[in-house]
ZARO-584182 format. One record per residue (C-alpha): residue number from 0; residue in three letters; x negated, y negated, z. Coordinates in Angstrom, 1 decimal, always signed. Layout:
<bados>
  pos  code      xx      yy      zz
  NUM   ALA       X       Y       Z
...
</bados>
This chain:
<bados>
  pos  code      xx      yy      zz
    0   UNK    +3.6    +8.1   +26.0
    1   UNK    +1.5    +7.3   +23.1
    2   UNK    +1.0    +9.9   +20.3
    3   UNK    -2.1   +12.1   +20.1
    4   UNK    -3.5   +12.5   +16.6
    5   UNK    -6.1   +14.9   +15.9
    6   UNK    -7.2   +12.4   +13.0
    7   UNK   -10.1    +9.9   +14.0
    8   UNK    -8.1    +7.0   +12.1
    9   UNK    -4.3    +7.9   +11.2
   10   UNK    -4.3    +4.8    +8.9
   11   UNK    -6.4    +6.6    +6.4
   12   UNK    -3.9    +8.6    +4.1
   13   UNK    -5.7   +12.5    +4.3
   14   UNK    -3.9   +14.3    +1.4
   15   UNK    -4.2   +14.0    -2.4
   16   UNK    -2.0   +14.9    -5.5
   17   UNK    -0.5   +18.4    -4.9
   18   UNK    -1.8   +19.4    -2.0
   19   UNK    +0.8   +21.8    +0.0
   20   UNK    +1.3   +21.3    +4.0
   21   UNK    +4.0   +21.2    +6.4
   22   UNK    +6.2   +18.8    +8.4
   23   UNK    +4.5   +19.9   +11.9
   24   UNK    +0.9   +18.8   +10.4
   25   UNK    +2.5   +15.2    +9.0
   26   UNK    +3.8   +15.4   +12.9
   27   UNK    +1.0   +15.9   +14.8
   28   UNK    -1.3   +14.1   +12.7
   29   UNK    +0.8   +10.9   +11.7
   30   UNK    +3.2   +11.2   +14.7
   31   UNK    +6.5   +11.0   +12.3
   32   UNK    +9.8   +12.6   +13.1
   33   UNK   +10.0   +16.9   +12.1
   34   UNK   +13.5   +16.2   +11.4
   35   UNK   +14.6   +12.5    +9.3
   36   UNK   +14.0   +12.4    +5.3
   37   UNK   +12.5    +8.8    +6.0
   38   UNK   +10.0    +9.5    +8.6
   39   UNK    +8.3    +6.3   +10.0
   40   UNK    +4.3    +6.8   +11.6
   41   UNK    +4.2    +6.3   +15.3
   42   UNK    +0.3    +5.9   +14.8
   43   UNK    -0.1    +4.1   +11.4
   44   UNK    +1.5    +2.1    +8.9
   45   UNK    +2.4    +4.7    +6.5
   46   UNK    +6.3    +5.9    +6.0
   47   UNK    +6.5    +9.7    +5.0
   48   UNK    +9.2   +10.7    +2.5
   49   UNK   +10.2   +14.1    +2.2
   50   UNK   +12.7   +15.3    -0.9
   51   UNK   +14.3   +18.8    -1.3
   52   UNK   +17.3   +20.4    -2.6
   53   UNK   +20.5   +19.0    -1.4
   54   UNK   +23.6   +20.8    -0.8
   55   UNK   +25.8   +18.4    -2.3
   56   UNK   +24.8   +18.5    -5.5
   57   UNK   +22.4   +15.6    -5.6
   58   UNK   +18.4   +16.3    -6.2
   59   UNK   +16.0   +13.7    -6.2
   60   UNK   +13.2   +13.0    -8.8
   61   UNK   +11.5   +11.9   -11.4
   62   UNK   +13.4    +9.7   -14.5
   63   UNK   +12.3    +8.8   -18.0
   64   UNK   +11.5    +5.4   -16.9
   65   UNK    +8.8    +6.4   -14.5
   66   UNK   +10.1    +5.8   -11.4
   67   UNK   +10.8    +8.5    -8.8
   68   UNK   +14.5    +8.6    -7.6
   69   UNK   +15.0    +9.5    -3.7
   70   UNK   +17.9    +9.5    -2.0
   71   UNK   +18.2    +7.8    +1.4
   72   UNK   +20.0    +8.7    +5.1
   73   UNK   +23.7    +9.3    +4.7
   74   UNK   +26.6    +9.8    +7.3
   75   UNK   +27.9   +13.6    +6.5
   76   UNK   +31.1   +14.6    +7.2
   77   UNK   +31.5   +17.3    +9.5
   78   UNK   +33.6   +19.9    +8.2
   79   UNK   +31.8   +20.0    +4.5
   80   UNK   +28.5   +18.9    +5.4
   81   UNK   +29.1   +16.4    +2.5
   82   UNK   +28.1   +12.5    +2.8
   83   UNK   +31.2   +11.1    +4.5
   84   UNK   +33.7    +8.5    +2.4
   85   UNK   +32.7    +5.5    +2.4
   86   UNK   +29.9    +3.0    +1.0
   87   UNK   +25.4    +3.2    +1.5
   88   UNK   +24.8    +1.7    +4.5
   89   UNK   +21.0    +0.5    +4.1
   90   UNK   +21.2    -1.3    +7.4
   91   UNK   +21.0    +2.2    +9.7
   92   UNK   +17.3    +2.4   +10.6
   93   UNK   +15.5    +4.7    +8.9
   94   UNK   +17.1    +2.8    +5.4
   95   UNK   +15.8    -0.3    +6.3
   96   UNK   +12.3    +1.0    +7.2
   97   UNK   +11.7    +1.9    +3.6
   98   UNK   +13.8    -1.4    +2.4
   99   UNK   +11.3    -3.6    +4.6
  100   UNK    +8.2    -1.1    +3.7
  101   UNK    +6.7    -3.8    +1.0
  102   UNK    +7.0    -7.6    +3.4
  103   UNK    +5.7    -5.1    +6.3
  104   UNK    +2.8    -3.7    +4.6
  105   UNK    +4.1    -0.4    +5.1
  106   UNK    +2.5    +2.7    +2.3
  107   UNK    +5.2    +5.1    +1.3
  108   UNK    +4.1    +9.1    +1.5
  109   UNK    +6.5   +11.5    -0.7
  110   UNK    +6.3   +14.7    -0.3
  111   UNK    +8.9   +17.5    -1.9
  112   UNK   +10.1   +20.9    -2.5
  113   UNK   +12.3   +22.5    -4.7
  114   UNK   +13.9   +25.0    -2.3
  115   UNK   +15.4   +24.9    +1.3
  116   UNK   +14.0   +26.9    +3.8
  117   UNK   +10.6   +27.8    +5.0
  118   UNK    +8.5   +26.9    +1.9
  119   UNK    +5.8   +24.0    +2.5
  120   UNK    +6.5   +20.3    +1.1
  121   UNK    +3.8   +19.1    -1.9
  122   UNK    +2.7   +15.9    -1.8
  123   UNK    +3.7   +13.5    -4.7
  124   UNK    +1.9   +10.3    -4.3
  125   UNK    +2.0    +6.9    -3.0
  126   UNK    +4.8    +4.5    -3.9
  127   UNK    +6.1    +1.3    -3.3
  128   UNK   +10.1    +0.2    -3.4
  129   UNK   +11.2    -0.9    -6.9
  130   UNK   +14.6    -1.2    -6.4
  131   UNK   +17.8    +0.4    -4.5
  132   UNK   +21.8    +0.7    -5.3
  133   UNK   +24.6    +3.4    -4.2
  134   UNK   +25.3    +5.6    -6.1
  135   UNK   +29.2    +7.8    -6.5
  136   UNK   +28.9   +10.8    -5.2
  137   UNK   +32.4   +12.2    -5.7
  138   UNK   +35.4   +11.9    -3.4
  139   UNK   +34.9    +8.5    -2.3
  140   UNK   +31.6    +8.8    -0.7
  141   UNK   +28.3    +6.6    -1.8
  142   UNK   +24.7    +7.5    -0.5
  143   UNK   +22.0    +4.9    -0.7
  144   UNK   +19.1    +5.8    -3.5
  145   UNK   +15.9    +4.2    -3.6
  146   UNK   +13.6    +3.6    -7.0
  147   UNK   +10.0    +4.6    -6.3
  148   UNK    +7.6    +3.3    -8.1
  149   UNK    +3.6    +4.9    -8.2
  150   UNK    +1.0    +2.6    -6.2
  151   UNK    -1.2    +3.1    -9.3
  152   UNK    +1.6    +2.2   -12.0
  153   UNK    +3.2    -0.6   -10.3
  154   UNK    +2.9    -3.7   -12.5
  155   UNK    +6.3    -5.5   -10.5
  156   UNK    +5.0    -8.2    -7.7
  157   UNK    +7.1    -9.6    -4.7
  158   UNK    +8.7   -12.6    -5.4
  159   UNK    +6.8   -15.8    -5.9
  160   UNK    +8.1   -17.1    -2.6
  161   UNK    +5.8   -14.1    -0.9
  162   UNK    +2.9   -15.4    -2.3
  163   UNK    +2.3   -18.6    -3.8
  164   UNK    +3.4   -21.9    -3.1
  165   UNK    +4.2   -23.2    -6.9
  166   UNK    +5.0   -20.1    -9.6
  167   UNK    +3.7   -23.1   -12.4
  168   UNK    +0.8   -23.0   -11.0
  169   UNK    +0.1   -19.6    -9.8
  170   UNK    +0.4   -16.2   -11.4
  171   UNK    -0.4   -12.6   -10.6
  172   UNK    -2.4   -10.4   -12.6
  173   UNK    -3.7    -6.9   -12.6
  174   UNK    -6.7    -6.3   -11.3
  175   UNK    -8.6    -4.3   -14.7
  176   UNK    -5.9    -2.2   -13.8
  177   UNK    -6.9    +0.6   -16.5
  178   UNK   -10.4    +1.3   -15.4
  179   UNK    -9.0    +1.8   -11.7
  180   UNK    -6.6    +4.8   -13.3
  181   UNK    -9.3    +6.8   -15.1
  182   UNK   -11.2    +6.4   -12.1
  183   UNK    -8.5    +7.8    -9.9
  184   UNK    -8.5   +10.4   -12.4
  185   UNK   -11.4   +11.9   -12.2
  186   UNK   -12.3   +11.1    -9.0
  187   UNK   -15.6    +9.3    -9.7
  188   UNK   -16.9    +6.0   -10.8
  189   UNK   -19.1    +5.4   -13.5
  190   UNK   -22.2    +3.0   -12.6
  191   UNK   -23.5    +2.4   -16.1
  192   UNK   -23.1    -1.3   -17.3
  193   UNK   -21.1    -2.6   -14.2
  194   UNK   -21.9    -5.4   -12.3
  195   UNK   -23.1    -4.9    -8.9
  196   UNK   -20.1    -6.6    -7.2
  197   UNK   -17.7    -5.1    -9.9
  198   UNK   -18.8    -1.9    -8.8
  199   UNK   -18.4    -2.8    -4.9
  200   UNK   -14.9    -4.5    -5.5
  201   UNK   -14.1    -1.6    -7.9
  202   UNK   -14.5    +0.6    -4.9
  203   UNK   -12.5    -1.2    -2.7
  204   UNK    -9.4    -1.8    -4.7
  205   UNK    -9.6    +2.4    -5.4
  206   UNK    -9.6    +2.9    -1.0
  207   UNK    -6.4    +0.1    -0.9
  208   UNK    -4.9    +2.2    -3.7
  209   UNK    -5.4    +5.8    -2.0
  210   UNK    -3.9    +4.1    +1.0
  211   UNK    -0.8    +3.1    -0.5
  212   UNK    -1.1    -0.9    -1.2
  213   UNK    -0.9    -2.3    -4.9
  214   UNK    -3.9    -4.8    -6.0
  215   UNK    -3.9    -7.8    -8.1
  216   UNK    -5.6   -11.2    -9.1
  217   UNK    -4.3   -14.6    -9.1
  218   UNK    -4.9   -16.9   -12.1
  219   UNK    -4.6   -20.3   -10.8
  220   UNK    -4.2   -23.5   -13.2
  221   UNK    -5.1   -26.3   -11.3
  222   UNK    -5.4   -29.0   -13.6
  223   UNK    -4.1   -29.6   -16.9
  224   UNK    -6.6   -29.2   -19.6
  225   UNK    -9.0   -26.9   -17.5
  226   UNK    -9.6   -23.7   -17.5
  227   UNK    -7.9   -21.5   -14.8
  228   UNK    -9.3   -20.0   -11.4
  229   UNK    -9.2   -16.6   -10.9
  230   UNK    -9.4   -14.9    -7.7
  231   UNK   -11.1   -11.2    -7.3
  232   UNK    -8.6    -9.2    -5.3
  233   UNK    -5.8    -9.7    -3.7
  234   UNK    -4.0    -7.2    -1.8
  235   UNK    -0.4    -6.4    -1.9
  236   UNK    +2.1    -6.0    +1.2
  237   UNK    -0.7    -7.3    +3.8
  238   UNK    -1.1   -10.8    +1.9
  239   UNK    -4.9   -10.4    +2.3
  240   UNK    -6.8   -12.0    -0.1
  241   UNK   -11.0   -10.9    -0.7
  242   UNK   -13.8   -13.0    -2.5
  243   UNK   -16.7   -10.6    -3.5
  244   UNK   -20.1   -10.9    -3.4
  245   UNK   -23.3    -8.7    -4.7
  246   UNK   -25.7   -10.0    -1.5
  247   UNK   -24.9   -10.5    +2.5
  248   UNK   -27.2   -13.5    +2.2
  249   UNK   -26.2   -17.2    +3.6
  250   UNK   -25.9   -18.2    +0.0
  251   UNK   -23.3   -15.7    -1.4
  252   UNK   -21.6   -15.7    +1.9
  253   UNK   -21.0   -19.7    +2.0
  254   UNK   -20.2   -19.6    -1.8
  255   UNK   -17.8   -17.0    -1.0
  256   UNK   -15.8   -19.0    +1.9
  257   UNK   -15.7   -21.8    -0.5
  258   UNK   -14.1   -20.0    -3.0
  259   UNK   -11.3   -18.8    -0.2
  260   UNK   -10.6   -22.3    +1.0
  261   UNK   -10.7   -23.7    -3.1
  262   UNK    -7.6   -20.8    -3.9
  263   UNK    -5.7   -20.5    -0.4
  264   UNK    -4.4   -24.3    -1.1
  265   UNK    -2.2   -22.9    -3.7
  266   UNK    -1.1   -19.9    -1.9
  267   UNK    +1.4   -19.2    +1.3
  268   UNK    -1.4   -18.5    +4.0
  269   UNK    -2.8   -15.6    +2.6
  270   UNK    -5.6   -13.7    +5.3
  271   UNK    -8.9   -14.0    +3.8
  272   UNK   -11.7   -11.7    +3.4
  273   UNK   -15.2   -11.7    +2.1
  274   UNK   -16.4    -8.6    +0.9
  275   UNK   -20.5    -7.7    +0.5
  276   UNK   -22.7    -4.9    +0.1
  277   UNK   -23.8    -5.1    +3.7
  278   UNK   -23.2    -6.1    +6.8
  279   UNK   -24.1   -10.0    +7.0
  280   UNK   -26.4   -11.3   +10.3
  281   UNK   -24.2   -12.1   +13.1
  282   UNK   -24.6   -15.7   +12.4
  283   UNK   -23.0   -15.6    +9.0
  284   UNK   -19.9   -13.7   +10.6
  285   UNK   -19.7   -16.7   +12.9
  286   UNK   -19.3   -18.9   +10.2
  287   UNK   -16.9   -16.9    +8.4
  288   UNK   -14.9   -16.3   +11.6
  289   UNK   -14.9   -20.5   +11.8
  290   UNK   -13.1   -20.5    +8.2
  291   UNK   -10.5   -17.6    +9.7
  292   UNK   -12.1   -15.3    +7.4
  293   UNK   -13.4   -11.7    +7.7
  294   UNK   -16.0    -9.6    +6.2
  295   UNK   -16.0    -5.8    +5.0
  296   UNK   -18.5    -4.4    +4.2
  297   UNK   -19.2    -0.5    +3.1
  298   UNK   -20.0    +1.8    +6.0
  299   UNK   -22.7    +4.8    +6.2
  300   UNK   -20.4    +7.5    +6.5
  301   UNK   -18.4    +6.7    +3.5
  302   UNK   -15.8    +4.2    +5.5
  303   UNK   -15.0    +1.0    +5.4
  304   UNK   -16.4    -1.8    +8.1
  305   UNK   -15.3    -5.1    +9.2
  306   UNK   -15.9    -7.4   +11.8
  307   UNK   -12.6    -8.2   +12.0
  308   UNK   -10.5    -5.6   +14.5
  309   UNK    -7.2    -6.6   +12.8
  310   UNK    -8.1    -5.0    +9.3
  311   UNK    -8.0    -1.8   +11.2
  312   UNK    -4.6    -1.2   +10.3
  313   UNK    -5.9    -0.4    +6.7
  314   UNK    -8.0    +2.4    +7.9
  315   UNK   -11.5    +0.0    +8.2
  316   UNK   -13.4    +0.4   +10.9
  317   UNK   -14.3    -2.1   +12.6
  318   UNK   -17.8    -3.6   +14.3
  319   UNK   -18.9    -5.9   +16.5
</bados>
């Protein structure tokens, strides 16, 4: 039986920074377990972390360096209620979901509380996996902890092999990384002296990000002596990389698909996207379809659209 969701798109991430709710609203709404720390969607990409006080002695959270500590699923001994002896294993299910989160294009959801009980969970932020090791617990026993690192902070890529055919060729970059934080900040995005695709491709790396995937650029040196390409956006865990332009017209559109098959020769079949102001004329999304590319474009209703149905899984909507 497939899970009902009250939500008209579960792949679009509804809370922000501190808001309180409660596991049986992440349930219904993102159809994740009421019980498990590391709570797959049955509706949408996103994995929801919850953290609390531990019984054992160990509490998750934030360290100097930045990153968020969280401790994964454990076997517990029955008659202490203690993580059994023995070493992490990361291979048990739920583990592995939030090892494979990044290659599967999964967002990871934290939420916490300090307490046990009744109190509702607060929501933290989006994160990606920066790293994981076991950790000694005491009397023989190891539980599995995961490093979390903030969507918006993460400056660590996958490894070349993920991305790019030649790493001497091909380098990733942030994507005016700084801007996209102040925006995030205070929620707005200020128009004055920005070009018009800057400001389109501005807005669409700030959706990705409140959705839980990382953006960057590649820098591409393709011939000695030359100056490098540079890519606009491309978007981490989904491999999906987006030429933008400021018109919908045949002229930007074909400049845009030539730009896609000029940079996908250095990398490892990346999907392509071109992304305009407006939704092209159906001819021009023929001819982008021919190139295996799609094209977003801003909804009316403050959404994102596509003419592609597979970007739905990134909370875009799409059109025909």
């Amino acid at each position: 039986m497939g899970i009902s969701s009250p939500l008209k798109n579960p792949e679009i991430w509804r809370y922000r920074r501190g808001d309180f709710t409660d596991r049986r609203l992440i349930n219904r709404d993102y159809g994740t377990s009421i019980i498990q720390g590391i709570a797959p969607s049955r509706n949408s990409s996103h994995i929801v972390l919850y953290a609390q006080a531990s019984d054992h002695g160990y509490s998750a959270g934030w360290r100097e360096d930045g990153l968020y500590e969280y401790m994964g699923a454990s076997r517990l001994d029955e008659r202490t209620g203690r993580p059994a002896a023995g070493h992490a294993n990361f291979s048990r299910p739920d583990n592995n979901a939030l090892l494979t989160s990044w290659r599967q294009g999964r967002p990871l959801q934290l939420l916490e509380r300090k307490g046990r009980g009744p109190q509702p969970f607060r929501y933290v932020d989006s994160f990606i996996l920066h790293d994981w090791f076991e950790k000694d617990v005491g009397d023989g026993a190891y539980v599995p902890i995961f490093l979390l690192r903030p969507v918006e902070k993460a400056t660590h890529a996958p490894h070349p092999s993920y991305c790019i055919h030649s790493s001497e060729q091909v380098q990733l970059i942030p994507v005016e990384r700084h801007a996209l934080l102040s925006t995030l900040r205070d929620g707005s995005i200020d128009h004055r002296n920005m070009r018009p695709e800057a400001r389109l491709e501005k807005s669409f790396c700030l959706f990705m990000l409140r959705q839980g995937y990382p953006v960057w650029r590649f820098e591409i040196r393709h011939t000695a002596g030359c100056r490098p390409l540079y890519t606009d956006v491309w978007v981490g865990g989904v491999n999906l990389l987006l030429e933008t332009k400021a018109k919908a017209d045949r002229d930007h559109v074909r400049q845009a698909l030539a730009q896609l098959i000029d940079y996908t020769r250095f990398l490892s079949n990346p999907y392509r996207a071109v992304l305009v102001p407006e939704r092209p004329e159906g001819d021009l999304l023929k001819l982008a379809h021919t190139q295996q590319a799609a094209v977003i474009w801003p909804g009316t209703r403050g959404n994102w659209e596509s003419s592609a149905m597979w970007l739905s899984h990134l909370g875009i909507t799409y059109r025909r």
